[in-house]
Backbone as XML, in Angstrom:
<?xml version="1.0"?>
<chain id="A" units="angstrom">
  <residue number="1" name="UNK">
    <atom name="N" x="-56.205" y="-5.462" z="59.808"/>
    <atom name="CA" x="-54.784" y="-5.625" z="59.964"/>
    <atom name="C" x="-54.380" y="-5.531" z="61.425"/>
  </residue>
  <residue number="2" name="UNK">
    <atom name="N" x="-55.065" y="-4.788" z="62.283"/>
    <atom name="CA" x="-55.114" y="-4.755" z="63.164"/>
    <atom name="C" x="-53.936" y="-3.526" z="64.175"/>
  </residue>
  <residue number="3" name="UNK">
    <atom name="N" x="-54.124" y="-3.454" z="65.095"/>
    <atom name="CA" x="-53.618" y="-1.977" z="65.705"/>
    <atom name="C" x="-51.872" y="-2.210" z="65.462"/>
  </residue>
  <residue number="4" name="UNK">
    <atom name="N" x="-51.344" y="-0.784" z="65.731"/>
    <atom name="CA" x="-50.268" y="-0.673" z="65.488"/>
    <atom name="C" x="-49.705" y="-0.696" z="66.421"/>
  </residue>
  <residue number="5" name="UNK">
    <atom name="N" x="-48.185" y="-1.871" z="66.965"/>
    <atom name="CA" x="-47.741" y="-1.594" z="68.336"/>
    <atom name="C" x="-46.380" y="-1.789" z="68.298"/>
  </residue>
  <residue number="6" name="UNK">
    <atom name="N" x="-46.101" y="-0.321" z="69.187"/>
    <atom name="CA" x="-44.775" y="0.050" z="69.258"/>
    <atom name="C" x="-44.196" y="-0.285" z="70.773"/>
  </residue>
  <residue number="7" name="UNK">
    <atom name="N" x="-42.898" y="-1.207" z="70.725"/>
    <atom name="CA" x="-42.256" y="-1.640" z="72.265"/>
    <atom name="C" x="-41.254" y="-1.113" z="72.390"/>
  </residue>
  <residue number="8" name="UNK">
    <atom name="N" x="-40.961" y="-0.970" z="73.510"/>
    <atom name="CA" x="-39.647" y="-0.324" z="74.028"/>
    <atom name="C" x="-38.832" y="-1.848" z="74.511"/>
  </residue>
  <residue number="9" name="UNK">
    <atom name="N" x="-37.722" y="-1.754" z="74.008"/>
    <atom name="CA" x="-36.832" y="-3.045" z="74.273"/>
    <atom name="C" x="-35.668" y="-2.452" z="74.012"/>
  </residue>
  <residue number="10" name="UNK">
    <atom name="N" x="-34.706" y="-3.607" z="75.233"/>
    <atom name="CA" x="-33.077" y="-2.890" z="75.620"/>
    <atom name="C" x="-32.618" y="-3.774" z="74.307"/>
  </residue>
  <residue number="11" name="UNK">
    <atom name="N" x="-30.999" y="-3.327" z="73.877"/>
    <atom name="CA" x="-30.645" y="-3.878" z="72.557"/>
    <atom name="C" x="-30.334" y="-4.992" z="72.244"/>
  </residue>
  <residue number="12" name="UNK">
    <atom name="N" x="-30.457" y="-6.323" z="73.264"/>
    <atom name="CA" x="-30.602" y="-7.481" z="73.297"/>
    <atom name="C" x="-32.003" y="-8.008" z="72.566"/>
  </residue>
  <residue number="13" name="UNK">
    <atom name="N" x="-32.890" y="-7.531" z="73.093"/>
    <atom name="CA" x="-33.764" y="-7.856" z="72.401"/>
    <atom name="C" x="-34.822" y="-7.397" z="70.961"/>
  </residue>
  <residue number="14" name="UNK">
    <atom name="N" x="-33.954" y="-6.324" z="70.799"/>
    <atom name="CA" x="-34.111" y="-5.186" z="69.636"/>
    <atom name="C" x="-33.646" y="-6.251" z="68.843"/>
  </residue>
  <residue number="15" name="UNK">
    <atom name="N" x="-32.885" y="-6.911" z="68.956"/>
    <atom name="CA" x="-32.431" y="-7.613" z="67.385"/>
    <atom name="C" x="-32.818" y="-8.910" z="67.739"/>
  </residue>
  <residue number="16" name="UNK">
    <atom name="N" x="-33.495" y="-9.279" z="68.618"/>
    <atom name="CA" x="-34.600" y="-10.827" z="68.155"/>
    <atom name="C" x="-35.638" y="-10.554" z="67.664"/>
  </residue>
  <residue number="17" name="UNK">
    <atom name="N" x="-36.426" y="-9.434" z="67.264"/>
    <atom name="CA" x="-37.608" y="-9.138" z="66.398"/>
    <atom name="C" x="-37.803" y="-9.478" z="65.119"/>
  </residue>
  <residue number="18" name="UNK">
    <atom name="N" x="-38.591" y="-10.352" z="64.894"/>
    <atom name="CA" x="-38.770" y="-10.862" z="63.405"/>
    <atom name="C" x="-39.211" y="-10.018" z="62.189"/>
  </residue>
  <residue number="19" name="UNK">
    <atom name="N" x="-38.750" y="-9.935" z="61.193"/>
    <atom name="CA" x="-38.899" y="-8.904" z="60.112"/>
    <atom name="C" x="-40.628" y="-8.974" z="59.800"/>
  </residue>
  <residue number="20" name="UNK">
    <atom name="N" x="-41.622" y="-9.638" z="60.185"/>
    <atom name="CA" x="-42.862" y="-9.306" z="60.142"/>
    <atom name="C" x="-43.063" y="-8.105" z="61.126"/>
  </residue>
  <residue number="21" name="UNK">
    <atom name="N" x="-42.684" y="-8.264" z="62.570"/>
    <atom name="CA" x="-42.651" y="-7.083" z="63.068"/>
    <atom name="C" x="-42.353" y="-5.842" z="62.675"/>
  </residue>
  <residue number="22" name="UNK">
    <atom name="N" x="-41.255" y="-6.027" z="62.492"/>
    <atom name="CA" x="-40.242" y="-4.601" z="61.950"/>
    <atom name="C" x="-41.254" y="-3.861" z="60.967"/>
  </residue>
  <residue number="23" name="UNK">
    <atom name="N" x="-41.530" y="-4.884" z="59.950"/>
    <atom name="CA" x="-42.377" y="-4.092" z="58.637"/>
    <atom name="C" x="-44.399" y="-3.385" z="59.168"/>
  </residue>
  <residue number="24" name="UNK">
    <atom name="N" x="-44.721" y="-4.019" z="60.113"/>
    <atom name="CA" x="-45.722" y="-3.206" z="60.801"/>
    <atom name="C" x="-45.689" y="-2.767" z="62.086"/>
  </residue>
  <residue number="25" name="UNK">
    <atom name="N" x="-44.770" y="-3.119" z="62.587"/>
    <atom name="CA" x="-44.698" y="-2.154" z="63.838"/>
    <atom name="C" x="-43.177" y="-1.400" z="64.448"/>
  </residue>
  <residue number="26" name="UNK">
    <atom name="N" x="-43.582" y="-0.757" z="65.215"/>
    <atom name="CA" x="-42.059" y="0.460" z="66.077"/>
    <atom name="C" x="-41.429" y="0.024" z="66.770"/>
  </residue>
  <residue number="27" name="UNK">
    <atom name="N" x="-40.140" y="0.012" z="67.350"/>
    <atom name="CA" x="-39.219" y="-0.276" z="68.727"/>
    <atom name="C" x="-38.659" y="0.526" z="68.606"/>
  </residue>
  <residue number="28" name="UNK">
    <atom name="N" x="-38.570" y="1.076" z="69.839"/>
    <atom name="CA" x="-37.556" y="2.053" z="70.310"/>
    <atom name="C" x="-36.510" y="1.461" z="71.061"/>
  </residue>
  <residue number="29" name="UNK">
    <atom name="N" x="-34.871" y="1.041" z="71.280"/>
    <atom name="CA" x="-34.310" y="1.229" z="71.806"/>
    <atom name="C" x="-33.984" y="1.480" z="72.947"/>
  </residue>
  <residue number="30" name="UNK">
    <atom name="N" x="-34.258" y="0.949" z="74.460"/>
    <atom name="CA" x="-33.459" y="1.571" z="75.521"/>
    <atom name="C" x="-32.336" y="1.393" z="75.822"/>
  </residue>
  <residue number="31" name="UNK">
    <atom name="N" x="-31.752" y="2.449" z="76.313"/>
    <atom name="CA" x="-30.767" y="2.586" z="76.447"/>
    <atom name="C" x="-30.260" y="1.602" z="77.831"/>
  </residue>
  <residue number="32" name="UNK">
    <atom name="N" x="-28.706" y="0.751" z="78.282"/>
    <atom name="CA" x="-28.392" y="0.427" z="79.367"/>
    <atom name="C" x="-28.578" y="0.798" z="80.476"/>
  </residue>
  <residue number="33" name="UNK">
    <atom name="N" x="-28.043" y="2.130" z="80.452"/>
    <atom name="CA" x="-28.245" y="2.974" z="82.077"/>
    <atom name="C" x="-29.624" y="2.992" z="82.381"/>
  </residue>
  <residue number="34" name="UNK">
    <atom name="N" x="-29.606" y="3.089" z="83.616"/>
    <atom name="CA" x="-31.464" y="3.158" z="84.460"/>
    <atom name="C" x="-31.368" y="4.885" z="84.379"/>
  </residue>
  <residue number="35" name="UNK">
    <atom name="N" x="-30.441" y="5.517" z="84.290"/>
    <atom name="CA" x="-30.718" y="7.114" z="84.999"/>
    <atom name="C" x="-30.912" y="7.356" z="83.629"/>
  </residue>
  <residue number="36" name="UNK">
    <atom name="N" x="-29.932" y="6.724" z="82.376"/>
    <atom name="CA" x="-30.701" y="7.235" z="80.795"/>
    <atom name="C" x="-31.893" y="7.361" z="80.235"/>
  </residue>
  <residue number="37" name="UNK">
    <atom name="N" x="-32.276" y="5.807" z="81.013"/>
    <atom name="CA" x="-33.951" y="4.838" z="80.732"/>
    <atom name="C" x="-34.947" y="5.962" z="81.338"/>
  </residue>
  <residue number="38" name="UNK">
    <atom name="N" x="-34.669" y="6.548" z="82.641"/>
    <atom name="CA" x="-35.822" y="7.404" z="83.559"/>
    <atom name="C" x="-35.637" y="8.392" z="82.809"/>
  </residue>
  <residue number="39" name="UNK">
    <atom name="N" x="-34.434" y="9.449" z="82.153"/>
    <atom name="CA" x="-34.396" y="10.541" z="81.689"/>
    <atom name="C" x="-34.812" y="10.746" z="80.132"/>
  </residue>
  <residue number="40" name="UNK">
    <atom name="N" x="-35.103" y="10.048" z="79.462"/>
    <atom name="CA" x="-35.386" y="9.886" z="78.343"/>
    <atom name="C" x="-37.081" y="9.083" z="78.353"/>
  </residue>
  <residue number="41" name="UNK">
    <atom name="N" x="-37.907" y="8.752" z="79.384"/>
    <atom name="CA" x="-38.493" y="7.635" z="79.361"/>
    <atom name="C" x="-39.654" y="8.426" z="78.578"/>
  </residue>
  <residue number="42" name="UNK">
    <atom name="N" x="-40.435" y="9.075" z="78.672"/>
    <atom name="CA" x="-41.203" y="10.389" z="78.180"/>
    <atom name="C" x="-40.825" y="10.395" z="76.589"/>
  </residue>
  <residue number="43" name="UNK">
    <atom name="N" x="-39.784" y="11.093" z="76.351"/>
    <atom name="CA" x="-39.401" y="10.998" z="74.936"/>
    <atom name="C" x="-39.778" y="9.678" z="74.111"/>
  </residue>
  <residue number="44" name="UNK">
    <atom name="N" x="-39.070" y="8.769" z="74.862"/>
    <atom name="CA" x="-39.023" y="7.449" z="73.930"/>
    <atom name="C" x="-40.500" y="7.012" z="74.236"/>
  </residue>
  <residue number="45" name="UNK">
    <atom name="N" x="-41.733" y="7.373" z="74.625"/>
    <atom name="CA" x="-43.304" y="7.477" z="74.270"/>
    <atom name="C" x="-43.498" y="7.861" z="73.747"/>
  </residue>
  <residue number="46" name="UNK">
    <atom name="N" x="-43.394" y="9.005" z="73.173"/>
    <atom name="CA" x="-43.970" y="10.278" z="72.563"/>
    <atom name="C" x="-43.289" y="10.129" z="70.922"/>
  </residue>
  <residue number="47" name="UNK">
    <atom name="N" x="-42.516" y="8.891" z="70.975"/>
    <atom name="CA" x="-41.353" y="8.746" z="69.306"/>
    <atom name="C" x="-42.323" y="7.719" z="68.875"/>
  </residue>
  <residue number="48" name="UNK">
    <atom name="N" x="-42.741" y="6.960" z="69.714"/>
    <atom name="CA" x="-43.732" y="6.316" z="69.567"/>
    <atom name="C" x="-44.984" y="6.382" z="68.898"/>
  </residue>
  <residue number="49" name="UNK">
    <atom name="N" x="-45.466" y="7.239" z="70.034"/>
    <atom name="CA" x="-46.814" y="7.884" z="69.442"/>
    <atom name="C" x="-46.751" y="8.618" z="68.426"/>
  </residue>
  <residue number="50" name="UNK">
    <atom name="N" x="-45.403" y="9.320" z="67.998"/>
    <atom name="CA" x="-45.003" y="10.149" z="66.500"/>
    <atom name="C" x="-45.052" y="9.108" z="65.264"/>
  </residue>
  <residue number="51" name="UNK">
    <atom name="N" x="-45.014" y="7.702" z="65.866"/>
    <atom name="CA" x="-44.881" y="6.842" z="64.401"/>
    <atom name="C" x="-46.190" y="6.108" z="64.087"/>
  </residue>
  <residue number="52" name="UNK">
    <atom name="N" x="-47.151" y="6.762" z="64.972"/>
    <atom name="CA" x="-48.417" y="6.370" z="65.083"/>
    <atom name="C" x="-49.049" y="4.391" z="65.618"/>
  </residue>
  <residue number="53" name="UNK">
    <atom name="N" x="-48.402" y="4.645" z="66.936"/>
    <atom name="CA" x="-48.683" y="3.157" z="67.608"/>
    <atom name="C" x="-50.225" y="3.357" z="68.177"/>
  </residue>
  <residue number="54" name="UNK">
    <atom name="N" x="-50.750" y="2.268" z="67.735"/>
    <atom name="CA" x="-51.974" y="2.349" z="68.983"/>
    <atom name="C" x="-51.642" y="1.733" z="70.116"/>
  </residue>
  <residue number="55" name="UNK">
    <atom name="N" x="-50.802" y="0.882" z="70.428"/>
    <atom name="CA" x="-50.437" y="0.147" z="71.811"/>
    <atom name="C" x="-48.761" y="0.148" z="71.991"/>
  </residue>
  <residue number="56" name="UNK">
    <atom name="N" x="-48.539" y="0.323" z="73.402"/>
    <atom name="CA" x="-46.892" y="0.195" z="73.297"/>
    <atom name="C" x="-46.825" y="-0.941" z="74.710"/>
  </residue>
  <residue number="57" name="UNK">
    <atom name="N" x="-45.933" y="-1.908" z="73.907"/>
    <atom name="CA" x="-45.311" y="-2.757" z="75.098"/>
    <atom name="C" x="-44.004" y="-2.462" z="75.844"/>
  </residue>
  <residue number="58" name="UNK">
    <atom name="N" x="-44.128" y="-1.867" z="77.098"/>
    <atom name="CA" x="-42.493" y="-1.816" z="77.411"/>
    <atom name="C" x="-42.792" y="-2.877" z="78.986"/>
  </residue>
  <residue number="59" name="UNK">
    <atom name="N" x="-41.382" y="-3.369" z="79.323"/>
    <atom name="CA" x="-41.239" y="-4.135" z="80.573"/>
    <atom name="C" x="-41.079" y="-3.517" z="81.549"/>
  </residue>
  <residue number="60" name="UNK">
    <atom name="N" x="-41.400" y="-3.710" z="82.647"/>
    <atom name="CA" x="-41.070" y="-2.883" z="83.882"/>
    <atom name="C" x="-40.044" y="-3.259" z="84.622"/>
  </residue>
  <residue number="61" name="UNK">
    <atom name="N" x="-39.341" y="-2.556" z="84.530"/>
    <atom name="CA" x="-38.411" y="-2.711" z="85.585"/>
    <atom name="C" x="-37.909" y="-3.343" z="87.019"/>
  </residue>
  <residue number="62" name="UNK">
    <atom name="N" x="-36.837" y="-3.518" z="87.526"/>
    <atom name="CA" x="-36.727" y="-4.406" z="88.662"/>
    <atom name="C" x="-37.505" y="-3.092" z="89.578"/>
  </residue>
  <residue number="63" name="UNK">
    <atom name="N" x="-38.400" y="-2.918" z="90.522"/>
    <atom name="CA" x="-38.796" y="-2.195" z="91.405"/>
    <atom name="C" x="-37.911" y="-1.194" z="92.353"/>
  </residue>
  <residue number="64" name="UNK">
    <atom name="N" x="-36.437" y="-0.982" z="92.101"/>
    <atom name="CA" x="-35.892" y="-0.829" z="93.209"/>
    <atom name="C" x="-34.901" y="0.540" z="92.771"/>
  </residue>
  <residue number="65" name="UNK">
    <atom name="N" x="-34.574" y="1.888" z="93.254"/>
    <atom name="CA" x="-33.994" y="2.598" z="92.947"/>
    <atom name="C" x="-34.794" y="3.368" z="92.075"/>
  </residue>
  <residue number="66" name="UNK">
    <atom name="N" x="-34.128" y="3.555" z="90.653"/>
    <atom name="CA" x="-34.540" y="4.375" z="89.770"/>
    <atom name="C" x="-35.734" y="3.410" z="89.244"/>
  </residue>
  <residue number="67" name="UNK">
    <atom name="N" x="-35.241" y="2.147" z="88.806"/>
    <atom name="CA" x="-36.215" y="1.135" z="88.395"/>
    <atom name="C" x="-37.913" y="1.632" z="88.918"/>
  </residue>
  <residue number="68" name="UNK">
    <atom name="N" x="-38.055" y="2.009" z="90.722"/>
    <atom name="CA" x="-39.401" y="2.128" z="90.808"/>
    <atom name="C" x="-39.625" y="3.340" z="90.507"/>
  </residue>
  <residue number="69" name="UNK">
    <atom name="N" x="-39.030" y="4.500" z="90.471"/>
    <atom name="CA" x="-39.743" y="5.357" z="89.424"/>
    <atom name="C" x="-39.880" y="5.262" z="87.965"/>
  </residue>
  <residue number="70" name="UNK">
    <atom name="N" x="-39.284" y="4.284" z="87.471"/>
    <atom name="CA" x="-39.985" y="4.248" z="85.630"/>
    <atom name="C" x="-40.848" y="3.246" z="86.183"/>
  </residue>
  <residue number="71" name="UNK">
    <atom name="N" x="-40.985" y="2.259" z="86.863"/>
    <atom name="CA" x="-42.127" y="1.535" z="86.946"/>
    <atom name="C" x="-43.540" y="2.638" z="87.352"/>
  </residue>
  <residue number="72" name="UNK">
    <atom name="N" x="-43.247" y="3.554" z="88.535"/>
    <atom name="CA" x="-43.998" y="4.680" z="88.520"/>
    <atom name="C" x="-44.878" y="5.230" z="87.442"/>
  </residue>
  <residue number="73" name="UNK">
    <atom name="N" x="-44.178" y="5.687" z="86.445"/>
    <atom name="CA" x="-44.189" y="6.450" z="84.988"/>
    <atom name="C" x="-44.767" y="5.763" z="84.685"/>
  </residue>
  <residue number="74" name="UNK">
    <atom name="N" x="-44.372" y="4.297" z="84.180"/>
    <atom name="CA" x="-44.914" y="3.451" z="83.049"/>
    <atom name="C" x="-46.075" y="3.476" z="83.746"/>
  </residue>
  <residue number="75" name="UNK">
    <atom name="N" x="-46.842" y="2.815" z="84.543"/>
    <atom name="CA" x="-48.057" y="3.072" z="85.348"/>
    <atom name="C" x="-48.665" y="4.276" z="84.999"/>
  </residue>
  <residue number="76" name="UNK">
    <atom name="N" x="-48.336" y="5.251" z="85.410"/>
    <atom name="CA" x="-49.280" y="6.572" z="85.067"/>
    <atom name="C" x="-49.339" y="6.808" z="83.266"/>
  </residue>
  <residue number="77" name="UNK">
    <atom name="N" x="-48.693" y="6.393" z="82.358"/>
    <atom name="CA" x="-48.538" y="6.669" z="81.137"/>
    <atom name="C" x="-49.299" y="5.820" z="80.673"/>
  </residue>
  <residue number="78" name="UNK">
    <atom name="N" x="-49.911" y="4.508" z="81.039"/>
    <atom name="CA" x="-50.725" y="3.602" z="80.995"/>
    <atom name="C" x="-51.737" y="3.767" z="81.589"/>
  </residue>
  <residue number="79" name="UNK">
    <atom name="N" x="-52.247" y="4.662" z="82.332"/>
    <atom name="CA" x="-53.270" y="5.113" z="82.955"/>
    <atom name="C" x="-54.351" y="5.607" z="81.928"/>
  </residue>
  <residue number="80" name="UNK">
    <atom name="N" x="-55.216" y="5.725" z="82.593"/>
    <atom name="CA" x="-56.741" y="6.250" z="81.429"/>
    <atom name="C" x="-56.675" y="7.619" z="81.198"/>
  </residue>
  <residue number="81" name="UNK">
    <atom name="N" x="-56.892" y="8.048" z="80.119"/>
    <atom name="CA" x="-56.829" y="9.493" z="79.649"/>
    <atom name="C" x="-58.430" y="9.995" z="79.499"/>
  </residue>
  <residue number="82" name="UNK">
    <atom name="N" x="-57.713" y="11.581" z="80.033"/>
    <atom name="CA" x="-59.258" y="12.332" z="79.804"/>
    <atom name="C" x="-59.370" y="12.546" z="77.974"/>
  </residue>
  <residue number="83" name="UNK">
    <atom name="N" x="-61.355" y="12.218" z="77.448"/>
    <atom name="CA" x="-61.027" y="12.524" z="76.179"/>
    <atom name="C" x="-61.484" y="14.269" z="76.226"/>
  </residue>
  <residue number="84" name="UNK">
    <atom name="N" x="-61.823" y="15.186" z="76.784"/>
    <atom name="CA" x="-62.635" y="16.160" z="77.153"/>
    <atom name="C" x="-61.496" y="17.162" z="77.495"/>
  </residue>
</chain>
C-alpha cells in the first residue's frame, strides 16, 4: 500500500486534496502568519508523526525573514536521525 504521508499545506491548498488522499494520508493546516508557521512549526510535525506518517511533505518557504528560519527547521527536521 505503501508508506504513509503526511503534508503540511496553507488552506488554499488543504482543500485541493483529492478524497483518495484524505482517506490514506494526513495534512496539517498552516496557518497564514509566518511568526504562527515558525511558532507552531515543531508541533505541526510531531501531529504528524502522532497520526503515524512515514514521510511528510511541507514547502519551504520564501528564504527571507522568518521564512529562513522555518526553512532552517525544515532542513534540520529532515536531517538524518541517530538510531542509537
Amino acid at each position: 500500500m505503501g508508506p504513509r504521508v503526511g503534508r503540511c499545506a496553507n488552506s488554499a491548498q488543504s482543500r485541493r486534496r483529492s478524497p483518495m488522499f484524505r482517506s490514506r494520508h494526513a495534512v496539517v493546516v498552516l496557518p497564514d502568519s509566518m511568526a504562527c508557521y515558525a511558532r507552531g512549526l515543531y508541533g505541526f510535525l510531531r501531529e504528524l508523526d502522532r497520526r503515524g506518517c512515514d514521510l511528510v511533505v511541507a514547502s519551504s518557504p520564501v528564504e527571507e525573514g522568518l521564512g529562513l528560519a522555518i526553512a532552517n527547521r525544515l532542513r534540520r527536521a529532515a536531517g538524518p536521525r541517530s538510531t542509537g
